[in-house]
Backbone bond lengths (Angstrom), bond angles and torsions (degrees), N, CA, C in turn:
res aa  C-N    CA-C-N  psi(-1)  N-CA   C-N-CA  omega(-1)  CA-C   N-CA-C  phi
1 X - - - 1.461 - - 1.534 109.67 -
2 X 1.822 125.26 119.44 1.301 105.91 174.51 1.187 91.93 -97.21
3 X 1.809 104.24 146.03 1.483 127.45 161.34 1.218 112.57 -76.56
4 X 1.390 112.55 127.63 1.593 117.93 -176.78 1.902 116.10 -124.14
5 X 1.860 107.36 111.30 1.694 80.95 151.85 1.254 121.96 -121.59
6 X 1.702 104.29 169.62 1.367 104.64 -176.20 1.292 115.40 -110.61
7 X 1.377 138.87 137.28 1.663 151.94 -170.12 1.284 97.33 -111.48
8 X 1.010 124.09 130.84 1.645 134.23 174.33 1.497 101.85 172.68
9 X 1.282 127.42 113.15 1.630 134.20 171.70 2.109 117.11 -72.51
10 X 1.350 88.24 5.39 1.457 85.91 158.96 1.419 103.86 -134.03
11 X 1.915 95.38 131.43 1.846 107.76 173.56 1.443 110.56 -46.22
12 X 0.660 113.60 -72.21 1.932 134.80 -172.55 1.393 90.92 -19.56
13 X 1.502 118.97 -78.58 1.420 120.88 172.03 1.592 122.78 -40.69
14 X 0.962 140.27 -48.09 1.299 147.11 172.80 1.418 125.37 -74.20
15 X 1.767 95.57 -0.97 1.677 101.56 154.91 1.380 130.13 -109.17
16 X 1.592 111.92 -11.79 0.998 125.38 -176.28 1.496 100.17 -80.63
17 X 1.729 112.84 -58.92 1.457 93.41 176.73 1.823 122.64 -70.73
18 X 0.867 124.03 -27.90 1.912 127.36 155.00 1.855 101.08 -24.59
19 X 1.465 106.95 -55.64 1.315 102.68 -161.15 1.343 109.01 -66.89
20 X 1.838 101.02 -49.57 1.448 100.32 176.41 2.031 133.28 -57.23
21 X 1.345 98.06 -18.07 1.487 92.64 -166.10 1.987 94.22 -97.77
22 X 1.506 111.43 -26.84 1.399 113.75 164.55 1.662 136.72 -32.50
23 X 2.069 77.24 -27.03 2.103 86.83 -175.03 1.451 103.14 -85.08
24 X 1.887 115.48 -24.74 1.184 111.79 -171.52 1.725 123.43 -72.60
25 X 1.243 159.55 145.09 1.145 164.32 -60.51 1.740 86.90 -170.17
26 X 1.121 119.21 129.05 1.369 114.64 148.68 2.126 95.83 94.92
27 X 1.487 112.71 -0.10 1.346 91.90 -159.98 1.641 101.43 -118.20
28 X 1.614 118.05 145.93 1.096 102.65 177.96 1.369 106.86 -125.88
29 X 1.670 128.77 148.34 1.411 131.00 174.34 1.474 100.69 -77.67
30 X 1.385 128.10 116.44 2.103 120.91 141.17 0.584 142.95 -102.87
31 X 1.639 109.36 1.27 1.598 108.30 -179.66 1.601 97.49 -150.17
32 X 1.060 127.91 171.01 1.572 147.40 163.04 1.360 121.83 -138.31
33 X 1.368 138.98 114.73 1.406 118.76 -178.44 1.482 84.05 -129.39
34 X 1.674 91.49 169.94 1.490 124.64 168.44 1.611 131.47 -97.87
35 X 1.160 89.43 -13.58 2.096 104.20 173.38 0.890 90.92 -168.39
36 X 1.781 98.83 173.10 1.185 151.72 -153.11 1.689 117.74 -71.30
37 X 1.530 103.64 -25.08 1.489 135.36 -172.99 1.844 91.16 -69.96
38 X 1.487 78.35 -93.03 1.710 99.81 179.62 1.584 113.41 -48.49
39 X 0.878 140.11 -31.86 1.721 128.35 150.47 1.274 119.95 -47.45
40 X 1.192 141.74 -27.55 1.032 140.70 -177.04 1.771 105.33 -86.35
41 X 1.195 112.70 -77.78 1.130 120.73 175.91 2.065 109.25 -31.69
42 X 1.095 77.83 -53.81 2.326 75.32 -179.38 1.573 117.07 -65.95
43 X 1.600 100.14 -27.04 1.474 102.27 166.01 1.289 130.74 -62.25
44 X 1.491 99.82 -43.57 1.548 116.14 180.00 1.675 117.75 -67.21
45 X 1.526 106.38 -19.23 1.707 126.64 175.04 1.274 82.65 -86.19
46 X 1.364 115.59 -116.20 1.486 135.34 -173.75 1.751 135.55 0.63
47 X 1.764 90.37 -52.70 1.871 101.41 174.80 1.312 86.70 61.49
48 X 1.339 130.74 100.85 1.575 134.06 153.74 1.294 103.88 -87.25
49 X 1.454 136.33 -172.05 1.012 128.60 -172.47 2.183 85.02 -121.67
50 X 1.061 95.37 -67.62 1.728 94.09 154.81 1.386 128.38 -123.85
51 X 1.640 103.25 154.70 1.896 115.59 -179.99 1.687 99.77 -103.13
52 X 1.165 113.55 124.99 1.042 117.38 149.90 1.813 115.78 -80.97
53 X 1.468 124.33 132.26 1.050 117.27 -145.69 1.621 108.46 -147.97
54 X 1.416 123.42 117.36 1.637 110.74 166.06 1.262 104.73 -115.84
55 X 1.343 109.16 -176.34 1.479 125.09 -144.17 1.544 111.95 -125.99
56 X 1.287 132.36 -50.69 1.297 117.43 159.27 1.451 118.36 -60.72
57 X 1.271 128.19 112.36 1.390 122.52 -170.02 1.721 101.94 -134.07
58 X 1.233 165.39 -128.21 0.735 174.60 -113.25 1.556 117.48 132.71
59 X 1.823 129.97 131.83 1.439 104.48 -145.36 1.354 131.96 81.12
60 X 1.540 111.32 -142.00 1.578 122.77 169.41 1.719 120.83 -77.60
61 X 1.067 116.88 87.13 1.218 115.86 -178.70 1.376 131.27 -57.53
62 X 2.014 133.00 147.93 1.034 122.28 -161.33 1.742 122.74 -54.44
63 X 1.598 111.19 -16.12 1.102 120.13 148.93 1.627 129.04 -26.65
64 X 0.992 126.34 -70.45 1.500 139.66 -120.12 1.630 74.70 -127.57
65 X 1.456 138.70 -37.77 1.294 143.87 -162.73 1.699 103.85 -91.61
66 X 1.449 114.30 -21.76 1.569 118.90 -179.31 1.230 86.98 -96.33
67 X 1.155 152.77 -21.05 1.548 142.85 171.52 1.425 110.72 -75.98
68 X 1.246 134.78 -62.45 1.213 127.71 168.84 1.199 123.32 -46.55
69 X 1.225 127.04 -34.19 1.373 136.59 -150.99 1.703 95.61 -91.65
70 X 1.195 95.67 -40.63 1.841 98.91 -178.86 1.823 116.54 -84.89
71 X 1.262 113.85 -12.64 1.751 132.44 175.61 1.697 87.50 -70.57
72 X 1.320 117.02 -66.80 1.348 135.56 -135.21 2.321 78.96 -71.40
73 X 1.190 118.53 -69.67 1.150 122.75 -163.19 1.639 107.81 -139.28
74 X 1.992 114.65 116.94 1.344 111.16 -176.01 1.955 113.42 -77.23
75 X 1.591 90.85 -8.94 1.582 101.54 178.77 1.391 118.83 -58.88
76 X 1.270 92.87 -38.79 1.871 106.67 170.56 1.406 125.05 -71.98
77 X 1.532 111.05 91.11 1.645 117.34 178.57 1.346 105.44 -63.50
78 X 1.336 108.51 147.48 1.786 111.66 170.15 1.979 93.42 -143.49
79 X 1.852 68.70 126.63 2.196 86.07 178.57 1.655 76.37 -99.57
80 X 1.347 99.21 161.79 1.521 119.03 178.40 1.864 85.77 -117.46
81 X 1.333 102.17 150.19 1.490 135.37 -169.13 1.128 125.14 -122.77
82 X 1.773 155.32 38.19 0.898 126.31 -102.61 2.018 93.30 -176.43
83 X 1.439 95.10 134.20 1.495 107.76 173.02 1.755 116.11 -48.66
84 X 1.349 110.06 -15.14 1.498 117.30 -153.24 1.683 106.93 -110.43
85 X 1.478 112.47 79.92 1.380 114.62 164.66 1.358 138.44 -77.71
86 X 1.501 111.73 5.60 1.644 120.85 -161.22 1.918 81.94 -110.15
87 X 1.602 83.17 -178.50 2.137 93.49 169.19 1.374 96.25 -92.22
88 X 1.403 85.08 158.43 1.278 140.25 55.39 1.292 98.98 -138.30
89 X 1.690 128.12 8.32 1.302 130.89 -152.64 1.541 100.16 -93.28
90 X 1.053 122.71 -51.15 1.821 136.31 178.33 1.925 93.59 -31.33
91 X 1.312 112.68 -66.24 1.599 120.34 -168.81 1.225 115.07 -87.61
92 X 1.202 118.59 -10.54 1.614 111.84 171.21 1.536 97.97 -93.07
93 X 1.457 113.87 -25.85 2.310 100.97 175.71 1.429 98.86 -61.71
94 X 1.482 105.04 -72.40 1.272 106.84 178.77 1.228 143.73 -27.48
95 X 1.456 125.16 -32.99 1.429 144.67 160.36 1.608 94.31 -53.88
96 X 1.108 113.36 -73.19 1.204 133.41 -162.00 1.677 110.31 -41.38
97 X 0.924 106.42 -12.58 1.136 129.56 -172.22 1.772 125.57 73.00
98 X 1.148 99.53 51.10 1.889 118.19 159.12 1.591 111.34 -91.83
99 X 1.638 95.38 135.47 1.358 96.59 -161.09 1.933 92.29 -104.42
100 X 1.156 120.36 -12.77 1.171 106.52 179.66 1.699 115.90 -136.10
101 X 1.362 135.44 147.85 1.384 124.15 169.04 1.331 120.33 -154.15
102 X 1.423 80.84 134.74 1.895 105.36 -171.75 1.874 103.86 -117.04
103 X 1.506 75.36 156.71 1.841 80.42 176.56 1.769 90.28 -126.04
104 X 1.781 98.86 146.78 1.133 105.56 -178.60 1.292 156.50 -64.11
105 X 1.552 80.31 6.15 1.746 110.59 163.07 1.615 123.99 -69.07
106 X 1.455 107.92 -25.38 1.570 106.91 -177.22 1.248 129.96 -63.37
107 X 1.088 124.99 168.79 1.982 118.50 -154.88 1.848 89.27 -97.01
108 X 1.045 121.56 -144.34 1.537 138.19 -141.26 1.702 92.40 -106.45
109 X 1.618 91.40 -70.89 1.482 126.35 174.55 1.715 97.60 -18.04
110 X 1.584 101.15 -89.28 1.941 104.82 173.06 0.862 130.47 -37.96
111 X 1.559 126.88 -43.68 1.317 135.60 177.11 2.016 108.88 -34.55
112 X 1.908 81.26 -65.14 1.299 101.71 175.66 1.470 128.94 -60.15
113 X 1.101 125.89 -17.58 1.208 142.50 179.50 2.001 112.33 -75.30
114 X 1.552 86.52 -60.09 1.624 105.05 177.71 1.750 99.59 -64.63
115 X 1.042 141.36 6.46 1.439 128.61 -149.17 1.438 89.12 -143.71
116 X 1.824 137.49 -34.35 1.339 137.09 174.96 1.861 93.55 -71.09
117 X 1.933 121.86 -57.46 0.997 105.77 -151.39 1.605 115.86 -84.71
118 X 1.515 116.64 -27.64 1.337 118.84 170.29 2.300 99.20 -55.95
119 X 1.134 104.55 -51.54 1.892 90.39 -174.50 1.638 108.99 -42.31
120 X 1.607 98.76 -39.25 1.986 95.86 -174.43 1.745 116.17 -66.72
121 X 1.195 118.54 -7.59 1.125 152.98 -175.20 1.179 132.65 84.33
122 X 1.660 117.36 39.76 1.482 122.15 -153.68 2.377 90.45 -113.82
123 X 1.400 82.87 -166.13 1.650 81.13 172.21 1.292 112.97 -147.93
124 X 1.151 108.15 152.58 1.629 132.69 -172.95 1.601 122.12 -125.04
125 X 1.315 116.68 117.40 1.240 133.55 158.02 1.369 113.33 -112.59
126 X 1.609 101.41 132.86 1.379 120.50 -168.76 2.152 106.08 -57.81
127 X 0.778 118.16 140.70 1.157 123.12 174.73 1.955 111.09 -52.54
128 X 0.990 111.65 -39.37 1.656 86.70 171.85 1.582 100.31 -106.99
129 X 1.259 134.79 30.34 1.570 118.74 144.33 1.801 102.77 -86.03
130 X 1.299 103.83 -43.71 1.785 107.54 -175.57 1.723 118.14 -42.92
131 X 1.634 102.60 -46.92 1.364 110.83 163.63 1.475 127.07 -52.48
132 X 1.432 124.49 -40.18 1.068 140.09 -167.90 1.366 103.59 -69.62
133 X 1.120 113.75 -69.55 1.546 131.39 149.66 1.662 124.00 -11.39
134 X 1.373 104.24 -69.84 1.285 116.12 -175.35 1.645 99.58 -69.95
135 X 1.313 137.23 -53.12 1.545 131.76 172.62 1.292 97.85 -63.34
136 X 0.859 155.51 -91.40 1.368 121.89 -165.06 1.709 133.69 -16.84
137 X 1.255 107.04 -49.35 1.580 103.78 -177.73 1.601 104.19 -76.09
138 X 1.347 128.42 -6.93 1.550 106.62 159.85 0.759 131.46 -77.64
139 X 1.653 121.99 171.46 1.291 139.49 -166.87 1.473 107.23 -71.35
140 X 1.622 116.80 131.68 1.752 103.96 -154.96 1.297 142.58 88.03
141 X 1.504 101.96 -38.64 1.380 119.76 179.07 1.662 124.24 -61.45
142 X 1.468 128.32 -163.62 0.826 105.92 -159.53 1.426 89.70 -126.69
143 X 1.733 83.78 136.23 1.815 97.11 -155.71 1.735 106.29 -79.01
144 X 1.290 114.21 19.23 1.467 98.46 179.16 1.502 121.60 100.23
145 X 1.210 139.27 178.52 0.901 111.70 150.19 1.946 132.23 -114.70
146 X 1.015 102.64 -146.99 1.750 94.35 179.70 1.620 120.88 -69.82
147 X 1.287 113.53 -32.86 1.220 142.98 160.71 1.957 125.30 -27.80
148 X 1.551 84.07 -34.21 1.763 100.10 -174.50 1.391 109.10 -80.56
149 X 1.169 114.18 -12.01 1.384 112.80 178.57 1.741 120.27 -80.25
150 X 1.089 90.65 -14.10 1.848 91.31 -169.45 1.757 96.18 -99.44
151 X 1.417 94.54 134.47 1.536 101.28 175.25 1.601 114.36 -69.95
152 X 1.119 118.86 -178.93 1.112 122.34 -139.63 1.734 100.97 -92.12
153 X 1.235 127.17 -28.63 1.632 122.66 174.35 1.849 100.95 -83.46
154 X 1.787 114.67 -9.26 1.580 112.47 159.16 1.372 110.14 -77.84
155 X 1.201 113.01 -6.83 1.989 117.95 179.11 1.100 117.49 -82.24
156 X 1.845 102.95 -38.63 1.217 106.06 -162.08 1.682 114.90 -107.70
157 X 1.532 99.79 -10.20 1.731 99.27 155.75 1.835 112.51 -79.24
158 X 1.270 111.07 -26.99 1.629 104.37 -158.90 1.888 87.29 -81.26
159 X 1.471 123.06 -7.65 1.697 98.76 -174.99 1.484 92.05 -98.74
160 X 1.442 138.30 -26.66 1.132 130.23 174.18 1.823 97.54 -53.17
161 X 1.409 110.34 -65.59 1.985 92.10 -162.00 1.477 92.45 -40.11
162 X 1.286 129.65 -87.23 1.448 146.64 -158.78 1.506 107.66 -23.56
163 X 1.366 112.58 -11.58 1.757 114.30 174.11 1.167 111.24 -106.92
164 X 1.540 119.96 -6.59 1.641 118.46 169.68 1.163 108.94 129.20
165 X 1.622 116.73 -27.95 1.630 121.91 -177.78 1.126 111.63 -41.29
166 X 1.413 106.19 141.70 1.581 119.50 159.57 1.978 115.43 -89.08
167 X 1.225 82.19 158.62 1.659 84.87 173.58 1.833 121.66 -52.13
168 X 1.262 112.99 -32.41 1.576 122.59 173.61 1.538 114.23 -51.60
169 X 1.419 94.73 -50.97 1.801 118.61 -173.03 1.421 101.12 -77.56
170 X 1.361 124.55 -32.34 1.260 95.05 -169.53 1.928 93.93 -93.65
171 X 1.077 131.01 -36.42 1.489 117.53 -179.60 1.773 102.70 -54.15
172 X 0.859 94.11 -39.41 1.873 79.30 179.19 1.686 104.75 -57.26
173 X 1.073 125.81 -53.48 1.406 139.50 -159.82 1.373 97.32 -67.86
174 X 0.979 145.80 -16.73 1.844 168.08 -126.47 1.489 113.94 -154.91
175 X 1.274 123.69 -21.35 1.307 117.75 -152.01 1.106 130.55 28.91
176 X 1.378 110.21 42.88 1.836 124.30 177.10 1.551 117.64 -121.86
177 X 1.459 130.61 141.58 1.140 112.77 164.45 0.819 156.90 -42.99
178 X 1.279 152.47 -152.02 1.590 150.45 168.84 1.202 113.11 -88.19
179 X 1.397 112.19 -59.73 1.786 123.36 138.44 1.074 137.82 15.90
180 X 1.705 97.29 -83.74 1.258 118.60 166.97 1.570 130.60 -68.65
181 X 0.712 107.97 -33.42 1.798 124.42 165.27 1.740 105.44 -54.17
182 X 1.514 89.47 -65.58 2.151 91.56 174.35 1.345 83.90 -36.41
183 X 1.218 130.90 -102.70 1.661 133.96 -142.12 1.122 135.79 -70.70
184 X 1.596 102.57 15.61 1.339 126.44 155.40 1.079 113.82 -92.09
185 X 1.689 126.46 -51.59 1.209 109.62 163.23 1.541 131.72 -60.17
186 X 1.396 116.52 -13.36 1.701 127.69 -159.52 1.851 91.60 -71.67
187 X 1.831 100.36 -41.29 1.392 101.87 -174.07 1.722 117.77 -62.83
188 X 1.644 95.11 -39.18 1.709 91.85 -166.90 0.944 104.64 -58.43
189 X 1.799 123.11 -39.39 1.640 121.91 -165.99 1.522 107.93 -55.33
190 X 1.599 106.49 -54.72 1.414 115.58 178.11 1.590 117.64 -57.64
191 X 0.792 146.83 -39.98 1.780 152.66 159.05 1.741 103.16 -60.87
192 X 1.595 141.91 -18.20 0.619 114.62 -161.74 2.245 95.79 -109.40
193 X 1.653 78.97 -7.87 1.394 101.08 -164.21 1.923 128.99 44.75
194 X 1.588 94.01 31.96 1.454 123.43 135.66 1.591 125.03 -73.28
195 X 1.866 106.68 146.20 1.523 113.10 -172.27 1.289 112.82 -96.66
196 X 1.745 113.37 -3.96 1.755 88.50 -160.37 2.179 79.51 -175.45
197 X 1.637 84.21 158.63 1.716 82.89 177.87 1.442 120.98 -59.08
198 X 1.266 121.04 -33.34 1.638 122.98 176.19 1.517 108.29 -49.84
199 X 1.376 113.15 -35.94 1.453 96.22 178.04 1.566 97.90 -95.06
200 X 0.977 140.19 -35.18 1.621 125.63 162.85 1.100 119.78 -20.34
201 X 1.564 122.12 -35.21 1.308 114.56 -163.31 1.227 111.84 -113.56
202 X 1.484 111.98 -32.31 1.510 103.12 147.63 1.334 143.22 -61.05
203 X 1.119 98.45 5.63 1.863 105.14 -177.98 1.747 83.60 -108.39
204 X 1.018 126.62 -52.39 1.874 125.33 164.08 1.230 117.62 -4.06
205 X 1.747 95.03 -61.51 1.713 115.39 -164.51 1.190 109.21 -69.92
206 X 1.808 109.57 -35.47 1.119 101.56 -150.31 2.004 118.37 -84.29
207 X 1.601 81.99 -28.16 2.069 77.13 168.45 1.454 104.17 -119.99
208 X 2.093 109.89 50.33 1.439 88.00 151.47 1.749 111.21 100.43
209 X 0.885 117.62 -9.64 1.554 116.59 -144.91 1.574 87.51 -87.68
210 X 1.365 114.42 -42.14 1.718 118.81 170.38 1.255 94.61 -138.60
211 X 1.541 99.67 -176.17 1.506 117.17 -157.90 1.379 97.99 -114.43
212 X 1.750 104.84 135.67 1.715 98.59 -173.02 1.678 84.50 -175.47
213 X 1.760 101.87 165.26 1.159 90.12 148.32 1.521 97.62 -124.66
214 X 1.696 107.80 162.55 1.567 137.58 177.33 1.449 107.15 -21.66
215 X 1.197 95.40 112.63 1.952 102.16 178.62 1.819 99.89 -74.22
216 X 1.056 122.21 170.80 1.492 120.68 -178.00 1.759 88.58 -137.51
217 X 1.392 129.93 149.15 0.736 135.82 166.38 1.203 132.08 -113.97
C-alpha cells in the first residue's frame, strides 16, 4: 500500500486529485495539508511514502517544504504538483530534492505513472516540463529566465517579500534572522539587478513566478 499526502492550499484541488489516485489499486490517502508549515510537520509524524506537493502556498512554500521534508527523511518521495512548467522552478524543486514533477494539466494516466515510478525509487518529469528543460540548454534556446540564478533559500526569501512578508515573518518562517533575510534579499536585488521590491514583483509577475497582474508605477 503506498501512503500518500497531498499539499495544495486549495480544497477543490486536493479533491480532485484524492478522487483521482482513490480509483487507483494499492493507494492510500493520510494526510491533506494546506501549506508548507503543516506538510512538514505531518510528514515527520506520518512517514508517507510519497507527497504530492505545490509550491505557491501561503507561509512555507512547496519550496522550502520539499527541502525539509527530503533533509529530514530520503524515504519520503515528493512529486511537485504545480501550475509552473517553465524555470527556474523545474531545477530549483529538483535540487531541493523532488524526485518527481508534474504540472496540473496532466491526465490520470501520468499522475499514475509519476506516482508507480518515483515509489520504485526512480524519477519522473512530466513530458512537457522535460521539453522545456531540454530546449533551454540549447544553443539559441531559451536561456530561462532571470530567476534561475538565485539559489534556492534566494527563491524562497524573494517569493515570501513578493507576498507582502516582512523581514520578521519571514526569519521566523526560515529560522533565520532579520539579518540574514536583509542579505538575502540585498543579493536577489543585486543578481536580479532590480532597486527595490516594486520591481521585485513586477519582474515576479512578469515570467510567472506568482500570480498578479502588472503593477504600474
Amino acid at each position: 500500500m503506498i501512503k500518500i499526502m497531498l499539499v495544495d492550499d486549495h480544497d477543490i484541488v486536493r479533491t480532485g486529485i484524492r478522487l483521482i489516485l482513490e480509483q487507483m489499486a494499492g493507494v492510500e490517502i493520510i494526510a491533506e495539508c494546506a501549506d508548507g508549515h503543516q506538510a512538514v510537520l505531518k510528514a515527520k509524524d506520518l512517514k508517507p511514502d510519497v507527497v504530492f506537493m505545490d509550491v505557491n502556498m501561503p507561509g512555507l512554500s512547496g519550496l522550502e517544504a520539499t527541502r525539509r521534508i527530503t533533509e529530514y527523511s530520503t524515504d519520503i518521495r515528493v512529486i511537485i504538483l504545480t501550475i509552473h512548467a517553465e524555470n527556474p522552478f523545474p531545477k530549483q524543486l529538483l535540487d531541493a530534492g523532488a524526485t518527481g514533477y508534474l504540472t496540473k494539466g496532466c491526465g490520470a494516466d501520468e499522475l499514475g505513472a509519476a506516482l508507480n515510478k518515483v515509489y520504485a525509487g526512480g524519477r519522473y518529469i512530466g513530458t512537457d516540463i522535460a521539453q522545456l528543460m531540454a530546449l533551454s540548454m540549447l544553443p539559441g534556446g531559451d536561456g530561462g529566465t532571470p530567476f534561475d540564478q538565485l539559489t534556492n533559500r534566494e527563491m524562497e526569501v524573494m517569493m515570501m517579500i513578493v507576498q507582502g512578508k516582512k523581514a520578521k515573518e519571514i526569519g521566523h518562517i526560515l529560522n533565520i534572522n532579520d539579518k540574514t533575510v536583509a542579505t538575502y534579499k540585498y543579493r536577489v536585488l543585486e543578481k536580479l539587478g532590480i532597486q527595490n521590491e516594486v520591481h521585485l514583483t513586477r519582474l515576479a509577475i512578469r515570467h510567472g513566478i506568482v500570480e498578479g497582474k502588472e503593477l504600474t508605477l
